[in-house]
Structures are given as structure tokens and as C-alpha cells.
C-alpha positions in Angstrom: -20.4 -17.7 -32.6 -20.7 -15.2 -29.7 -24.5 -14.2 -30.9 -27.3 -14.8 -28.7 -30.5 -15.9 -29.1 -33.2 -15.4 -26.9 -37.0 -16.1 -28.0 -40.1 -14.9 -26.4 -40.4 -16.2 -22.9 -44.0 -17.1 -22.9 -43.0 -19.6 -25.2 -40.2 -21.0 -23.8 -42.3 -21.6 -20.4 -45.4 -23.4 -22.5 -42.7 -25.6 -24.6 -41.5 -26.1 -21.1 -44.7 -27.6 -20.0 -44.1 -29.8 -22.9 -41.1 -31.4 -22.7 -40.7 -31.3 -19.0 -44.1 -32.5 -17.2 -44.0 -33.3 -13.9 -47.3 -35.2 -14.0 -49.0 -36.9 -17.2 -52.6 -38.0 -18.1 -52.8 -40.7 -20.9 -56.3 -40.6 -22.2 -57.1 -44.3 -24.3 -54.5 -46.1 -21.8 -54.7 -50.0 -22.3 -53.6 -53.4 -21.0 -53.9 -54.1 -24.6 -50.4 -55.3 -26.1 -49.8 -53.3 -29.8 -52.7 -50.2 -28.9 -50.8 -46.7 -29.1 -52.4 -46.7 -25.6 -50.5 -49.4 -24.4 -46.8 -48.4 -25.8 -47.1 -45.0 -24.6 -47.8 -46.4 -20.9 -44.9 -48.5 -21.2 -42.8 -45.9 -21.8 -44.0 -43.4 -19.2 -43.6 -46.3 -16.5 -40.2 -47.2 -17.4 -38.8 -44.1 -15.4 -40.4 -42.8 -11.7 -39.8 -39.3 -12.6 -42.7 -38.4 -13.0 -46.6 -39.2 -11.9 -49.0 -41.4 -14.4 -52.4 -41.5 -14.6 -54.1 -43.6 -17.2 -57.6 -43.0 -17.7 -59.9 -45.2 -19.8 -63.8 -45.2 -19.1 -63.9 -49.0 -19.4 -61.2 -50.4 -17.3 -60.5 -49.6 -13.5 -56.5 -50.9 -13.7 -54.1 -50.4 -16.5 -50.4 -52.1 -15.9 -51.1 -52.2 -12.1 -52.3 -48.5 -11.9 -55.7 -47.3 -10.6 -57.2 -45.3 -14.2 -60.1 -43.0 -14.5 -63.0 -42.8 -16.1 -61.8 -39.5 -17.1 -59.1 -36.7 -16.9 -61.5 -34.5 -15.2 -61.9 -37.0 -12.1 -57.9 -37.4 -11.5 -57.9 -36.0 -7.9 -54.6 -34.4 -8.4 -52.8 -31.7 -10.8 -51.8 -33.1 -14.2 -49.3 -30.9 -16.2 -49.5 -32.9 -19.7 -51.6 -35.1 -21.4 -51.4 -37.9 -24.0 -54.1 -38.4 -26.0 -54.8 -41.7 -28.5 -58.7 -41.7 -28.7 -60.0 -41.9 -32.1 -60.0 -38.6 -34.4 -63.8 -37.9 -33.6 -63.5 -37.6 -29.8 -60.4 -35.3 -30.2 -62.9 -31.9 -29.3 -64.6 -33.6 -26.6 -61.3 -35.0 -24.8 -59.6 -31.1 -25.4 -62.4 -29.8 -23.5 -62.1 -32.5 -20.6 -58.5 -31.2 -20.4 -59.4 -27.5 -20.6 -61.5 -28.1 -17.7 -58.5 -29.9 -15.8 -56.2 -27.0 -16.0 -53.5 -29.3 -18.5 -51.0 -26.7 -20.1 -49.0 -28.7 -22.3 -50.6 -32.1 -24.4 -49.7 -34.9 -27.4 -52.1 -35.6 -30.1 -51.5 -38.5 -31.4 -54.8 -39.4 -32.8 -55.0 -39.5 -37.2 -56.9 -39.0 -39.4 -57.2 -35.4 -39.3 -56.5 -32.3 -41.8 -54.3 -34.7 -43.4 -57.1 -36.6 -44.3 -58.8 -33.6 -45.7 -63.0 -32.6 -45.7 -64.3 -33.8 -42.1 -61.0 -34.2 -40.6 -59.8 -30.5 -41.4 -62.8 -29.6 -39.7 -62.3 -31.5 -36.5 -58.6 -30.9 -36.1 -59.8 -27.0 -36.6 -61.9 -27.3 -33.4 -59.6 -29.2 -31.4 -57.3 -26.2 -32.3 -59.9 -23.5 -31.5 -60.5 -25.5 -28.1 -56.9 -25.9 -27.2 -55.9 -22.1 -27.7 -59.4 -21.1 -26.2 -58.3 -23.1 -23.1 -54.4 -22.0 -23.2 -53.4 -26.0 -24.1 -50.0 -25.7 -26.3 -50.0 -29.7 -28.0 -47.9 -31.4 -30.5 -49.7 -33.1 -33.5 -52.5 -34.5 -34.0 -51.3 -37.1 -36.0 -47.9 -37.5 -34.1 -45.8 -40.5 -33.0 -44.5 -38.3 -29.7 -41.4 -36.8 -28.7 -38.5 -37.1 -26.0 -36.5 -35.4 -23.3 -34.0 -37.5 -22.5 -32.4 -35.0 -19.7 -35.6 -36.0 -17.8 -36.1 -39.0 -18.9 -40.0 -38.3 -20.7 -40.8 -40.1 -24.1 -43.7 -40.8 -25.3 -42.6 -42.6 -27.7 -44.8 -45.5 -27.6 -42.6 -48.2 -30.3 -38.9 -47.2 -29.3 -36.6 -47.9 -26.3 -34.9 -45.3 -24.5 -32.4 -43.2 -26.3 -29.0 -42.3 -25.5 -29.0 -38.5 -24.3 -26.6 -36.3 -25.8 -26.1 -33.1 -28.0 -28.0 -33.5 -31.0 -31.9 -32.4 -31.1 -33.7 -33.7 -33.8 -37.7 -32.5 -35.4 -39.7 -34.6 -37.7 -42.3 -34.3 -39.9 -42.5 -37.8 -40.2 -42.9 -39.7 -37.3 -41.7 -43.0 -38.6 -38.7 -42.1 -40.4 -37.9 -39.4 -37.8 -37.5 -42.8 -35.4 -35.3 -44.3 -38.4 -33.1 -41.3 -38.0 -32.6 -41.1 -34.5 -32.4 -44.9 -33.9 -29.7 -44.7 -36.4 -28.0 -42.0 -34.9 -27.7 -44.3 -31.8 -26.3 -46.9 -33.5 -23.6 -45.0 -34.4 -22.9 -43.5 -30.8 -25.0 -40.0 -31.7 -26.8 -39.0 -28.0 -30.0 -37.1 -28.1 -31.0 -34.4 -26.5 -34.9 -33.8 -27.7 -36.7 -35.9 -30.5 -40.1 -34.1 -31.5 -42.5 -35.7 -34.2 -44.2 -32.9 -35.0 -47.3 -34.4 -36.9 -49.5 -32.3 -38.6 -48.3 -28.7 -36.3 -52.3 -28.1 -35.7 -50.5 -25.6 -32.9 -46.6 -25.9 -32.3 -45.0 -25.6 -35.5 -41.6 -26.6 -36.6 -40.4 -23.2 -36.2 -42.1 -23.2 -32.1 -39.4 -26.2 -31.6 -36.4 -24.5 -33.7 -36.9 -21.2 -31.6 -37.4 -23.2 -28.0 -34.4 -25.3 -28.8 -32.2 -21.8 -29.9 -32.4 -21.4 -26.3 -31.8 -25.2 -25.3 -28.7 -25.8 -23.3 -28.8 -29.4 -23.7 -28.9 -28.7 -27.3 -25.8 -27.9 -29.5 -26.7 -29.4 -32.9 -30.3 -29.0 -34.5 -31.2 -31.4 -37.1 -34.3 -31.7 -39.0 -36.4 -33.5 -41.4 -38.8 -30.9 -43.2 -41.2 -31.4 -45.8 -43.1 -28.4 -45.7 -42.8 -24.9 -43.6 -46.1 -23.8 -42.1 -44.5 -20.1 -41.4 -41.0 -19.6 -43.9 -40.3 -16.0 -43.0 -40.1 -16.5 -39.0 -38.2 -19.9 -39.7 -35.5 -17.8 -41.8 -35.6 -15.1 -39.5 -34.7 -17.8 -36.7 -32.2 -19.8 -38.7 -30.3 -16.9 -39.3 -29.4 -16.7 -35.9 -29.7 -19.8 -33.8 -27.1 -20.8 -36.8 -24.3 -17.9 -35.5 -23.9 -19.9 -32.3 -25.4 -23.4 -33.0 -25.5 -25.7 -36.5 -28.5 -26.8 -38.3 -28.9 -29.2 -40.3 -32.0 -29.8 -42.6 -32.9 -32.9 -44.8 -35.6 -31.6 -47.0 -38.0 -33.8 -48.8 -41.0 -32.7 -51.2 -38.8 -31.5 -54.5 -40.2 -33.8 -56.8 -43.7 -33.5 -58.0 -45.1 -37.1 -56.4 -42.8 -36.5 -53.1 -44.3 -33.2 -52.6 -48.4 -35.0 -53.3 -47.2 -37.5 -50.7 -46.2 -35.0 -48.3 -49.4 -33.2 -48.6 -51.4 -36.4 -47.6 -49.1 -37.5 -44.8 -48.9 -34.4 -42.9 -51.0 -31.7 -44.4 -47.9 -30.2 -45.6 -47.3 -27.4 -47.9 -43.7 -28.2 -49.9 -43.1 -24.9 -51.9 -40.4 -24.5 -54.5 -37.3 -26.5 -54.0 -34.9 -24.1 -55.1 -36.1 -21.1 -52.5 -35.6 -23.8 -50.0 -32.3 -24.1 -51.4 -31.4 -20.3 -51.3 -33.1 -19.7 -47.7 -30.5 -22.7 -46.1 -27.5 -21.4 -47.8 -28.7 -17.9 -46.9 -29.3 -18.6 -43.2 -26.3 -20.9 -42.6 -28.3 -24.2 -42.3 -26.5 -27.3 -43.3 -28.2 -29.0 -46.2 -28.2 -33.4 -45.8 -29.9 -35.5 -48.8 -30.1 -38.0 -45.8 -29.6 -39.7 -42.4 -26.4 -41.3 -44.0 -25.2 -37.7 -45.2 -26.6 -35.9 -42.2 -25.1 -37.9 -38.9 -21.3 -38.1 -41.1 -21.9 -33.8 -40.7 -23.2 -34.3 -36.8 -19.9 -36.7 -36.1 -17.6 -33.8 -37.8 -19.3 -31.1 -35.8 -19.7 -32.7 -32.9 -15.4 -33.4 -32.3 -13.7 -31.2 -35.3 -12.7 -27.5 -35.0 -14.4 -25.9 -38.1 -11.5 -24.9 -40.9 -10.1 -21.6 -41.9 -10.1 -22.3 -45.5 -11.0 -25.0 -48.1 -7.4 -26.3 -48.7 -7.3 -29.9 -48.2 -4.0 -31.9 -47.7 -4.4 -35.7 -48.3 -2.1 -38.5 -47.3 -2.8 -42.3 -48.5 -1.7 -45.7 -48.5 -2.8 -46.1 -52.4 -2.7 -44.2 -55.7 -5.6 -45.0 -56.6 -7.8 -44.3 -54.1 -5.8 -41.3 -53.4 -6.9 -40.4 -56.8 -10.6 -40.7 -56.0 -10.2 -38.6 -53.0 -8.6 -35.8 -55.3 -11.5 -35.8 -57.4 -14.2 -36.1 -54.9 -12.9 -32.9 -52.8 -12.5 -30.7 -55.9 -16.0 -31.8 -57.1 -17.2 -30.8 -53.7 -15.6 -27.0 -54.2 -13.1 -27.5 -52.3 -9.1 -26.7 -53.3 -5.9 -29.2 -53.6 -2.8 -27.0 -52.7 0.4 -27.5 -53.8 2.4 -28.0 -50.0 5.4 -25.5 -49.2 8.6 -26.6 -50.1 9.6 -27.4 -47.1 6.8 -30.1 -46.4 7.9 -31.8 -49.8 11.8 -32.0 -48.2 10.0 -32.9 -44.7 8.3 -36.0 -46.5 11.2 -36.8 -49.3 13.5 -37.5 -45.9 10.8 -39.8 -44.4 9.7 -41.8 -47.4 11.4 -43.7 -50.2 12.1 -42.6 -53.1 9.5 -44.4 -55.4 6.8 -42.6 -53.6 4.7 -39.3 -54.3 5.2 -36.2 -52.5 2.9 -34.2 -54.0 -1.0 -33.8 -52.6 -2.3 -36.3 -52.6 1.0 -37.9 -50.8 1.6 -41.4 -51.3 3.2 -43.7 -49.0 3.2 -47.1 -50.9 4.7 -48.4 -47.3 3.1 -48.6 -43.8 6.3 -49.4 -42.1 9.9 -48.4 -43.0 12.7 -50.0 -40.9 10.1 -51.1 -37.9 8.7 -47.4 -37.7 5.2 -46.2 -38.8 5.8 -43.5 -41.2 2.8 -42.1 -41.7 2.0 -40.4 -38.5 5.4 -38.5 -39.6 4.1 -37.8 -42.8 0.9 -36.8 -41.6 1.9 -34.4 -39.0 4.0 -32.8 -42.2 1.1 -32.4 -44.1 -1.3 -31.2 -40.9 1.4 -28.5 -40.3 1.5 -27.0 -43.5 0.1 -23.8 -43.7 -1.0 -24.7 -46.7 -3.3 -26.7 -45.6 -6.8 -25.7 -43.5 -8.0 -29.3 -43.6 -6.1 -33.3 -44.5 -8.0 -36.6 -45.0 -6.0 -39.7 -44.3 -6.9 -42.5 -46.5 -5.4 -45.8 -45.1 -2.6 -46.6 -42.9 -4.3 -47.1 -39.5 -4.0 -51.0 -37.6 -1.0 -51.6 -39.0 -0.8 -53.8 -36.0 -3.7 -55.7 -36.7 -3.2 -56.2 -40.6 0.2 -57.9 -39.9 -1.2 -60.0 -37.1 -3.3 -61.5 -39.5 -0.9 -62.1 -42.4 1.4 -63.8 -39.8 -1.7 -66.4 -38.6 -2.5 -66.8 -42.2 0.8 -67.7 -42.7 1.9 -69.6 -39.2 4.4 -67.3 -38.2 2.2 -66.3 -35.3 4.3 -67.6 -33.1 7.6 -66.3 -34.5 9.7 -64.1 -31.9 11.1 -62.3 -34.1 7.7 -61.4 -35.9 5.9 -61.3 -32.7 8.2 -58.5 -31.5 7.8 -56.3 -34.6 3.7 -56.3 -34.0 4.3 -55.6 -30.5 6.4 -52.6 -31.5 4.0 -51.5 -34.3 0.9 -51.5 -31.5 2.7 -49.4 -29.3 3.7 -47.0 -31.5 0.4 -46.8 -33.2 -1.4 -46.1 -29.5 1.3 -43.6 -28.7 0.6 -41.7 -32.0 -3.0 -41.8 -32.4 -2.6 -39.7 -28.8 -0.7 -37.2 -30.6 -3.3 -37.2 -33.7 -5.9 -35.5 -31.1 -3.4 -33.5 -29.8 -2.4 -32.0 -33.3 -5.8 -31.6 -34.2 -6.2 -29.3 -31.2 -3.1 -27.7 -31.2 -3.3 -26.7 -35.1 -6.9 -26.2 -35.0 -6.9 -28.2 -38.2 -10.3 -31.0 -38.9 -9.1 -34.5 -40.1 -11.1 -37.3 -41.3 -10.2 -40.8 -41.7 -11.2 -42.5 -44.4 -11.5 -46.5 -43.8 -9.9 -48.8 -46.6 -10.7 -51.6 -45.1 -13.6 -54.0 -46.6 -16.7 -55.0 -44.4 -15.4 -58.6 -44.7 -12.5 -58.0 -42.7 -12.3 -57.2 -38.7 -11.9 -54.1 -38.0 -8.7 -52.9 -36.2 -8.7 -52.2 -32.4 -7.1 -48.7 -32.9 -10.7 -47.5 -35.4 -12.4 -47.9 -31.8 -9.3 -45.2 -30.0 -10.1 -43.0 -33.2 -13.5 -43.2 -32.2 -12.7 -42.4 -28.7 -10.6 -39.3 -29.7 -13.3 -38.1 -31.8 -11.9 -38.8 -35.4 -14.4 -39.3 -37.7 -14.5 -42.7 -39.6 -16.3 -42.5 -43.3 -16.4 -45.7 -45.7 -15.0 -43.9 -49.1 -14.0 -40.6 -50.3 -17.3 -39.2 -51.6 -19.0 -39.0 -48.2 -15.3 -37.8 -46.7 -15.3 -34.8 -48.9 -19.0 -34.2 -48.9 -18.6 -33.6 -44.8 -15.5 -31.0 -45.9 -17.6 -29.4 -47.9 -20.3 -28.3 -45.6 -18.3 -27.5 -42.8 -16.3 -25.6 -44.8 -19.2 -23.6 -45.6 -20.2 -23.4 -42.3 -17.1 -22.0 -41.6 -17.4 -19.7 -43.9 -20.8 -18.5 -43.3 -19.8 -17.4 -39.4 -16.9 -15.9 -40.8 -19.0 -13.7 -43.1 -21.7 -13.3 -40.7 -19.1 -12.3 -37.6 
């Protein structure tokens, strides 16, 4: 994790001028409500950062701001431009920009090489035009990107998202905004969002190498259908992934998903299998989806990576302690048998009809008014057995019995009230010490949540939260995110 990275300056200054303007131009502006010219306005106006000039040859005031007929008659320096014109004036307008001085610019405009014939050849010549003129641009055929640090998006169909750690590329632009709007939802800031397009000029591997460098940036996620330059993108991989995780959702290994990728992006797929071997050779994390991918963000994002692939388990049920078994061994991952010891540990905290074997089974939350399995968990954590433990149950024990007392109009007993009381404050006090053990052992646990959709859930899930535990729904998805940090793991170890 102590490697470095650094990538050629020349192009960490130009993506510079891309993701951190301090002036912007957008060309096909509008007052018209639903026009890409329109959103991308609204966006660029919702912060003061930065200075905005629309231009649009028909209209002399766009959202209360004086536009231009064109770029070229702004009186003042523009560092970026946006431009949503239609695909045949995409030469024309490069040229305008050339002549302003613009270093850094957004295609969106379709219907280019991914349409094929004519539009290869005009997205060729807004290429030759751009490089000609020293423009670096994103696109064509892009939905925009974001820096939340300084507030830019150009996004022109998606509020403002939460800044944080995780930078994400696209080659999609609509599911790219699926992703990251999901990843909010579930509390995942954002550092940079990119929808690449059709990578006329920056590629995916221009973003991967500036972001390498990105300090905002500690987790770089991807969704990749094709590769425009595979060697460089290994060669990078190899080792941004020594001091930062990637993570790659690729699409295109199926004969109609890689004909649809072809006409949605111009995009090459390749053979889904050297894909395959490249990621695990490189260290990149491989996600069959959002779902999978932001479970392996939450991990990475709070969890010390594990030593080994030796999973303890503690649970509230057989049976779905069962399930977990299976799911972690199917994922390649090892059940060990715990140190004497940690069986006599857990035989003197539980009765005797339960199992104290791995998985452990409780059977009971609470024995004699005290919450046994934080005991029986930090057994288990402490084992040095054990690299890694799930915990399968067992958490608002509070809540739960709160419930069955109102169900059964005892709410108001003393007696009854008294025990929940106890059972809240103990909980709080030990889901402290859960973080703390974490830390101390240097030992991941995940939670896994037993609890149906149809039923509240407990106050203590939003402390686990806050302590960064990671919360998955079943097994399967538990074990899956075991299994590729373990790897991970692995890979820096081999890799030193």
C-alpha cells in the first residue's frame, strides 16, 4: 500500500482544466424546460463558484443571464465549454472554441461514431480540430461529469451529489447516474462522476490515471464495456491498485450485450475471459453490479482488510447459520475449527443446548437480563483462528422485545419496562466496544440483517451504520464481500 503513483503531468494539468474550470461556456443554452441546454444551465447556476456564459445565436437572455451569439464574442476568458448543438455543427463550434483559447470541453452532442458512416466521420474531425487546437473534451455522446470538491456538474438530469471518497467512470451515461444515485441512497459520497461517452479524446484509462493521482479519491469504481487502450489500462491498474481499490463492473460478455455496446458507445468488448484474467492479475475488484459493487465500497470504505480467509460466524439461528456456512465456503473462503479455548470461552456463556462449533449458535438473545452475544462475539473475534466473523442476528434486542410487549399490553409493565431499558443500554455500550474490537484486532466484521422488510428496523442498525459496520440482507452477498476483500488482501500481500 506504500506504492506511488504518479502519471504524466501534462495530463494531470489538462484533466485539471476539466474537472476544475473556473469559467464555463455553454454553447445551445436555453430557457427551454427538458433541452440538454437547459438542465446543464441549471446545474452550473446552482453554485457561484464559478462564471457562466450561455451563448445561443437566437436569444439575448438565458435564466436571467446576458448569452452570446457566440463563444468567440464572450469578452472575457473561458476555461471549459459545454457543448449540446446538434452532431453536424460539432466541427464548426470546436473551431469557435479553438479560436477562444478553451483548454478543457463536454461533448455532449450524439449521434456520432456510435452511429457509424457520416457520424464516424464527423466525430473524426471534431477530434482532429480539438487536438489541432490543444482542447482535451469528454464524449461526444456524453451525459457530463462532476466534481463535487468544487462543486462543477454538468450533469444536466441529476441534483447535486453527496461528495465523498468514491470516484466513479461510465460508459454509459444513464446507468452510470443509476449507480451513483444509488450509491447516495445508501450514504456512498462522491468524489468525481465522469460519463465518458464515446472517449473521441479522453479515454477511460485518461480518467483512471488522473484519478491515481486524485487525493479526493480513495476508491475507483467503474462501469466498462469496452477498453479503447488494454495494455496502458493494465499497466495502470497494476499500480493505482497497490495504494488504492478498483472496482470494475464489466458488461459486453454475451454475444447481444457486446452488439449493443458497439452501438451505444462505439465500443470494442473483447473476450470476456482476458478481461477476467487482466482484473485478477492487476488487483481490480470484479462487481456483476451496483448491488454487488457498493456492498464492496461499504466494506472498504470502514473495514481493515483481513490476514487470511478464515471466517468465524456467530448466529441467532441454525438454519441460517447454515446458509452462511455454505455461502462463505462456495465463495473460497475457509470455516476453522476455533481453539479450544474459545469453545470453553463460549460453553461458560451459553447454555448447554446450544452449538459451539463455527458456525456458533446462540438459540438465546438474552440469558439472565444480559446480552450474550457481544460475549460470544468478542470470543469468536479473538480467536486467532479467525481473520474475519459475520454476525447473523442478535442486534435490537431492545427493539424486538419492545414490540412483543405492545403486541401483547405489557408495555406498560415495570417490571418489563425495566428489562428493555437494561437491554438498550447495554446494547449502546457494546456496539461501542464492537468498533473498538474491530480496530484493536484489526479483524473485518459484517452484519448480516435477519430482520424482514416488513418489520421496523431497530435504532441500534442506524449506530452500526454510524460505526461503519456494514449491513447486508442475506448471506450470499455477506460472503461475496469476504471474498473479494480477501483477495484484495491477498493481492497487496503478494504484490508488497
Amino acid at each position: 500500500m506504500e506504492a506511488e503513483y504518479v502519471g504524466e503531468s501534462s495530463l494531470i494539468e489538462e484533466l485539471d482544466n476539466v474537472f476544475n474550470p473556473r469559467s464555463v461556456a455553454v454553447i445551445g443554452a436555453s430557457n427551454r424546460i427538458g433541452t440538454w441546454g437547459f438542465g446543464v444551465m441549471t446545474r452550473l447556476l446552482a453554485h457561484s463558484e464559478r462564471k457562466v456564459y450561455p451563448v445561443n445565436p437566437n436569444i439575448s437572455e438565458i435564466m436571467g443571464v446576458k448569452a452570446y451569439r457566440k463563444i468567440t464574442e464572450i469578452p472575457y476568458p473561458v476555461d471549459f465549454a459545454v457543448l449540446s448543438v446538434p452532431p453536424i455543427k460539432t466541427p464548426e463550434i470546436m473551431r469557435e472554441c479553438v479560436k477562444k483559447g478553451i483548454r478543457g470541453a463536454l461533448v455532449i452532442s450524439g449521434g456520432l461514431a456510435e452511429s457509424g458512416g457520416e457520424g464516424a466521420k464527423l466525430e473524426k474531425e471534431l477530434l482532429d480540430i480539438a487536438r489541432e487546437g490543444g482542447i482535451r473534451f469528454i464524449g461526444p455522446n456524453s451525459m457530463g461529469h462532476v466534481n463535487t470538491s468544487s462543486s462543477f456538474s454538468t450533469l444536466a438530469w441529476m441534483e447535486d451529489v453527496k461528495p465523498g471518497p468514491v470516484a466513479f467512470l461510465s460508459q454509459s451515461g444513464t446507468y452510470g447516474q443509476r449507480v451513483v444515485r444509488t450509491g447516495v441512497h445508501q450514504g456512498i459520497g462522491f468524489s468525481k462522476f465522469v460519463s465518458t461517452g464515446n472517449e473521441a479524446d479522453l479515454h477511460l484509462e485518461d480518467y483512471l490515471e488522473y484519478l491515481g493521482n486524485d487525493e479526493e479519491t480513495k476508491i475507483i469504481a467503474a462501469y466498462v464495456e469496452g477498453l479503447r487502450e488494454g495494455k496502458r489500462f493494465f499497466r495502470l491498474a497494476k499500480e493505482i491498485t497497490r495504494k488504492k481499490p478498483i472496482i470494475v463492473m464489466k458488461t459486453g460478455a454475451t454475444e447481444g450485450s457486446a452488439r449493443a455496446a458497439k452501438s451505444h458507445t462505439a465500443s470494442l468488448c473483447g473476450s470476456d475471459a482476458i478481461y477476467d484474467a487482466m482484473f485478477k492479475q492487476s488487483g481490480i475488484i470484479r462487481a456483476a453490479d451496483e448491488v454487488e459493487l457498493f456492498d464492496v465500497v461499504t466494506a472498504l470504505l470502514s473495514l481493515p482488510l483481513p490476514r487470511g480467509k478464515r471466517v468465524g460466524i456467530l448466529t441467532e439461528g441454525g438454519g441460517i447459520g447454515v446458509v452462511m456456512a455454505e455461502a462463505v465456503e462456495k465463495a473460497g473462503l475457509e470455516l476453522p475449527t476455533f481453539t479450544s479455548a474459545t469453545t470453553e470461552r463460549l460453553k461458560s456463556l451459553l447454555p448447554a443446548r446450544c452449538s459451539y462449533g463455527n458456525p456458533t449458535d446462540i438459540t438465546d438473545l438474552v440469558t439472565s437480563g444480559e446480552l450474550v452475544i457481544f460475549s460470544c462475539l468478542w470470543a469468536i473475534m479473538e480467536d486467532p483462528h479467525v481473520d474475519a466473523a459475520v454476525l447473523l442476528g442478535g442486534i435490537g434486542a431492545s427493539s424486538y422485545f419492545s414490540a412483543i410487549l405492545e403486541d401483547a399490553h405489557l408495555s406498560n409493565n415495570e417490571e418489563f419496562k425495566d428489562l428493555v431499558e437494561s437491554l438498550k443500554e447495554q446494547e449502546l455500550k457494546h456496539l461501542s466496544t464492537m468498533r473498538e474490537k474491530i480496530d484493536e484486532l484489526q479483524k473485518p466484521l459484517v452484519y448480516v440483517n435477519l430482520m424482514p422488510r416488513v418489520m421496523e428496523e431497530p435504532e441500534s442498525f442506524k449506530f452500526l451504520r454510524e460505526k461503519g459496520i456494514p449491513i447486508y440482507p442475506n448471506p450470499i452477498r455477506a460472503a461475496r464481500v469476504l471474498r473479494h476483500i480477501v483477495r484484495y488482501s491477498k493481492y497487496l500481500k503478494e504484490t508488497g
